[in-house]
N, C-alpha and C positions, 0 to 999 in steps of 0.2 A: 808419323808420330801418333803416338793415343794419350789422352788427357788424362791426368790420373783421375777426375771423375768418369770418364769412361773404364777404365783399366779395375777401378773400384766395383764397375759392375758388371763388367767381366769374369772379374773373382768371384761374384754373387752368383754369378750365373753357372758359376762350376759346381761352386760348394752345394749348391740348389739342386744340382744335374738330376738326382733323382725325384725328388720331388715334382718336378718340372715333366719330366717325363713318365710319372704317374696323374699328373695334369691332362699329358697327353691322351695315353688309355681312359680316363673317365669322359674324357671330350669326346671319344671315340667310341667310348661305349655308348653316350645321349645319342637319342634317339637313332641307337643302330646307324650311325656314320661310318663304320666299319665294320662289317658284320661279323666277319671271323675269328675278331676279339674276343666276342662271348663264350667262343667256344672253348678258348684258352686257359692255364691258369696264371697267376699274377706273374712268374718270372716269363714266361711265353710270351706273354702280352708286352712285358718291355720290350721285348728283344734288344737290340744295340742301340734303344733310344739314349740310356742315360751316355754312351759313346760317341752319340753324334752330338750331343747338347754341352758335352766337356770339348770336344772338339770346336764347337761353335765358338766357345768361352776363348777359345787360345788364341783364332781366327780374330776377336773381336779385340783381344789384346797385342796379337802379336802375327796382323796382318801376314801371311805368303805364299803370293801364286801359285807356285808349286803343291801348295797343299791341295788346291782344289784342281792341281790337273788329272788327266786322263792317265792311270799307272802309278797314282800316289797310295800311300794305304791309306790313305781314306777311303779313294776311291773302290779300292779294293772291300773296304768294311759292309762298304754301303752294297756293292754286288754279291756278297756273301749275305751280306741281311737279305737282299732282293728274292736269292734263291731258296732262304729258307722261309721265309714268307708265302712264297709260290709253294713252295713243302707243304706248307700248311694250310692252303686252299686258301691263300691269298689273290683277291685279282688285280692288275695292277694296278686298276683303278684306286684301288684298297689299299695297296703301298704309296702310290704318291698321296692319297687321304691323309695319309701317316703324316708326312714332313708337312702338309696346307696346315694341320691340325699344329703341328709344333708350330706352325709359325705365327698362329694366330697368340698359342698360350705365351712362347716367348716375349710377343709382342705388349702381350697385356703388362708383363711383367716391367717392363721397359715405360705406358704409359706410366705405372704405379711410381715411377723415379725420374719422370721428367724435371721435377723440381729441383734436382738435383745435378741435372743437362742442359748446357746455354745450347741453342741452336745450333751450330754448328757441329758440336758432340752425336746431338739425335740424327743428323743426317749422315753422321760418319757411322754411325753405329747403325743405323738402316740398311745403307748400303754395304755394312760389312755383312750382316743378318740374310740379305737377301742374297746374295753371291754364295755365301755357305751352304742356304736351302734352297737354291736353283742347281748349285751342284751336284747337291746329293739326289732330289729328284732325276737331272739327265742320268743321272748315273744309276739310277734305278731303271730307267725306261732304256739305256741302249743296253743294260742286263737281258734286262727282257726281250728283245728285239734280237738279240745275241742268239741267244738260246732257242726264239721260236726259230729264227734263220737257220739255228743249226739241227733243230729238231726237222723243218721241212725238206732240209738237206740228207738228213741221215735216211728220209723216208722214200724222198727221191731217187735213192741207191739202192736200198734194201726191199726184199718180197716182206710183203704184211704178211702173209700166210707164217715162213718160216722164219723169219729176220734175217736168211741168208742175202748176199748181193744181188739184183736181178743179173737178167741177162746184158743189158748194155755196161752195168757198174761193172761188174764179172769182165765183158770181153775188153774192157779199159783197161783194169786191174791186170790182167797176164797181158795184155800187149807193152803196158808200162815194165813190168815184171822182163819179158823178155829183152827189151832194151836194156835193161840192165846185166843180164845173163850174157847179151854180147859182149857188152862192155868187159866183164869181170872174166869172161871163157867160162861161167859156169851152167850148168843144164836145167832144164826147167818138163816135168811129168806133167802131162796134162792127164788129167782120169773125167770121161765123160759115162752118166750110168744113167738108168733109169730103172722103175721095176719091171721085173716078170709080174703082166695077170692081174695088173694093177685095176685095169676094166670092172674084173668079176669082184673083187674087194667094194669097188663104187655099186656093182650094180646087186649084189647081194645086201650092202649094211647102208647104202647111203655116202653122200659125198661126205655128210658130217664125219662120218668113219673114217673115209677116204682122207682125209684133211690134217686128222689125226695120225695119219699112219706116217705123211708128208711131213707132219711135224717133230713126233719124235724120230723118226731115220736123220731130218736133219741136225737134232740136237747129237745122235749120234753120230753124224758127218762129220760136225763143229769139233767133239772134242778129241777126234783122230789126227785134227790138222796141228803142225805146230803154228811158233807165232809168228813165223814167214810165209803160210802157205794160206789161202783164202780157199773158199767156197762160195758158191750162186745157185741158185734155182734159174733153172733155164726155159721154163716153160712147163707146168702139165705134173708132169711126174719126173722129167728131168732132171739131175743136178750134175754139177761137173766140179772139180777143186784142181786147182794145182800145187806144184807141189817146189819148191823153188831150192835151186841146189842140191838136184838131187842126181844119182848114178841110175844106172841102168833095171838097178831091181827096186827102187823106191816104190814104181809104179804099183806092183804086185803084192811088197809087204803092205803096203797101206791097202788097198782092197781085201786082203783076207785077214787083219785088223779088224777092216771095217765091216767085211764080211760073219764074223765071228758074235762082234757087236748084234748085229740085226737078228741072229741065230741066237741069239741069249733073250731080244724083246720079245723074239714070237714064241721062244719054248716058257719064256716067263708066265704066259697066259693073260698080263696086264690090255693087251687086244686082243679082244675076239674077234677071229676072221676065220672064213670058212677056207684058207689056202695059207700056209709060211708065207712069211716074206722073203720075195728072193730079188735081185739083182741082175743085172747085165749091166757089164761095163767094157768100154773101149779105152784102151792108155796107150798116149803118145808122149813122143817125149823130142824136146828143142834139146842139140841142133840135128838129132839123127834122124827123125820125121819129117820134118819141115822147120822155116826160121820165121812166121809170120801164125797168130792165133787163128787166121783162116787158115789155110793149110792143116795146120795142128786140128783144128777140131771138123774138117772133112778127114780125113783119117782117125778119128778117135770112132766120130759119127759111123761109118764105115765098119771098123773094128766091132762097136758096140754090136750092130746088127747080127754080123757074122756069130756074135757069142748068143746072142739072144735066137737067133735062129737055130745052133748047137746045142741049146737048153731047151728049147721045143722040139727038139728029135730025138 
């Protein structure tokens, strides 16, 4: 139950919400307690304070658990505030400042009306105060924690060079991929390539050139693929994609796709190189190759050669 002197200040603390949370920002802005405040302008600077301080207000009238669980929209508010904060070259030290900060001003606001709260009221209203802003904190901090987890995840898969799949994510990905191709009786292109003469491009202009050239062929690789088929950097100057549900001539239309593509970068002139960019690749294809991604790519590996030694003669 809440006291109607509690419930009375409650209401004060809604109607106040903004004022309250412009309390906040100028607390934040003293002595650079948050520094990425300054750099804001005044709606920025609020962000979803006066939402969390109306929020508080309800919590303090109308107590329930559920609000401050994990998958409430609050919870949800408070994560979206998190991530635009981080947008803004917030650190999170600088977001939990945020709610220490509110809870200092709310508090103050609260001594200003003890005279008006038998003891019992102040301690209900403490502990409703502190439950609110311990929640929205955690819930700022496992945001954050969220996200570095899934940023050092996404990096653990992916080549830095081109943001393709490495090689272990890649031979994951078509071995999960094939298991599923059993399951359904559908076919799955493996296309394994690398370049021709990629050496003399490095040893003529530099790896910086070199790295460049790795990078837009892969943006070119990216947008041949649909949204069932992946691609990897496999090493070096290697890439490989598959191709998932696909018939027996997938492999070929997509290399001279892709082929076409690389033939439009080099006549573009946007790289200077003293050679076109050219290609070798080897395509297999599950189940009429093999039914395991080893297999498949000792016969792609295989193939590639055979073409890359056919384009050097």
């Amino acid at each position: 139950m809440t006291s109607e002197p509690l419930a009375r200040l409650a209401d004060e603390i809604r109607a106040e919400a903004w004022d309250l949370a412009l309390g906040v920002v100028e607390e934040g802005l003293r002595d650079d307690a948050i520094p990425p405040l300054a750099r804001l302008g005044r709606v920025a600077q609020l962000g979803d304070m006066p939402t969390f301080i109306a929020e508080l207000a309800e919590h303090v009238r109308r107590p329930k658990p559920e609000r401050l669980r994990r998958g409430s929209r609050l919870a949800a508010v408070v994560r979206d505030h998190a991530r635009e904060r981080e947008a803004l070259g917030f650190a999170p030290r600088d977001i939990v400042t945020e709610f220490l900060v509110l809870r200092r001003v709310l508090w103050r606001l609260v001594l200003d009306r003890t005279a008006t709260l038998d003891e019992g009221d102040v301690f209900v209203l403490e502990e409703r105060l502190h439950d609110v802003i311990d929640s929205l904190v955690t819930e700022c901090v496992v945001a954050y924690f969220d996200r570095a987890t899934s940023e050092l995840s996404y990096k653990a898969r992916h080549d830095a060079l081109t943001d393709l799949l490495n090689h272990a994510s890649f031979t994951r990905a078509l071995e999960l991929e094939l298991e599923r191709a059993k399951r359904y009786g559908s076919g799955v292109t493996l296309v394994f390539l690398d370049f021709d003469d990629f050496k003399e491009i490095n040893d003529t202009y530099g790896h910086r050139a070199g790295d460049e050239v790795l990078r837009r062929v892969a943006e070119l690789l990216r947008a041949e693929l649909r949204q069932s088929d992946l691609a990897g950097r496999m090493g070096g100057d290697e890439f490989a994609a598959f191709l998932a549900e696909s018939d027996q001539d997938t492999g070929a239309v997509f290399l001279h796709r892709l082929r076409r593509r690389i033939g439009e970068l080099s006549d573009s002139g946007e790289l200077v190189l003293p050679i076109p960019i050219a290609i070798s690749a080897g395509v297999t294809r599950y189940p009429d190759d093999g039914e395991d991604a080893e297999t498949l790519f000792a016969i792609a590996d295989a193939r590639l050669y055979e073409a890359k030694r056919a384009n050097a003669a």
